[in-house]
N, C-alpha and C positions, 0 to 999 in steps of 0.2 A: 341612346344610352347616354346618361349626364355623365362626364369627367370627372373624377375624382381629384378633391384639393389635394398640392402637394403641401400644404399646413399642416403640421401636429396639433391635434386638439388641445388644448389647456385643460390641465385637470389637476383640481383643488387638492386633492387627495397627497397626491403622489410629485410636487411643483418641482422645477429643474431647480439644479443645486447654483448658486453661486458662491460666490469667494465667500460671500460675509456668512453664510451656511458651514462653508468646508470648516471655517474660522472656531464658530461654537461648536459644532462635531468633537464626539468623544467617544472613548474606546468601548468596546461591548464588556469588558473587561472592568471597564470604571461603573458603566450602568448596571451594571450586572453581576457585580461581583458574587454575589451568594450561588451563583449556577458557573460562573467563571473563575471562581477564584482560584489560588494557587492549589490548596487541598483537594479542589475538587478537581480541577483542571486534569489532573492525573489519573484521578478515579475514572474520570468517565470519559477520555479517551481510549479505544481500545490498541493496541499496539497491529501494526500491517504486518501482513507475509506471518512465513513461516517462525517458530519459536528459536531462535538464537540453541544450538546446542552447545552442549560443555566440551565435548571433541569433534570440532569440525575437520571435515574432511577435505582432501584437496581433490579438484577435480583434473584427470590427466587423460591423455589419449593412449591406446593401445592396440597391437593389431595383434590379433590369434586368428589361428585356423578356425575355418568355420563350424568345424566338427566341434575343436573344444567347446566356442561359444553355445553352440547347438547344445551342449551336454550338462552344462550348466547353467540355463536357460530352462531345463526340462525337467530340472529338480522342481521347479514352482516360484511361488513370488518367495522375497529377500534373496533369489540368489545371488546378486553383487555384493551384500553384506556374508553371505557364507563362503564367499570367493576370497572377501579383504580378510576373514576369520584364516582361512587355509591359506594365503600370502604370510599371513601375520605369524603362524605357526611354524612357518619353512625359513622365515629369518631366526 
């Protein structure tokens, strides 16, 4: 079985960068500007995560008997939003 070179091939295509390349190098932003501009730039990013709400909530720890949690729990899903509604009611 022949040894394989530890030389990188040279390829035309794709040639290693040096300084006087880095030099003329310019932003994707400057070639591109009609796909990168400021107007579009916003447009066609889409925002990560979840959407920012108008009342955020705070997250807090709390211990309850297991029974309560069990009970509302068994109502169905939103029951921590029908929990914060009947917290919110008793102040």
């Amino acid at each position: 079985m022949k040894r394989k070179s530890d030389q990188r091939p040279t390829i035309r295509e794709n040639p290693e960068w040096t300084n006087a390349t880095f030099a003329r190098a310019r932003s994707a932003q400057e070639v591109l500007p009609e796909i990168l501009g400021a107007t579009n730039a916003k447009r066609m990013l889409k925002p990560r995560g979840r959407p920012k709400s108008g009342h955020p909530r705070t997250s807090i720890s709390i211990r309850l008997p297991p029974e309560t949690l069990a009970r509302w729990k068994a109502t169905g899903p939103g029951w921590q939003t029908r929990m914060a509604e009947a917290l919110a009611k008793a102040i």
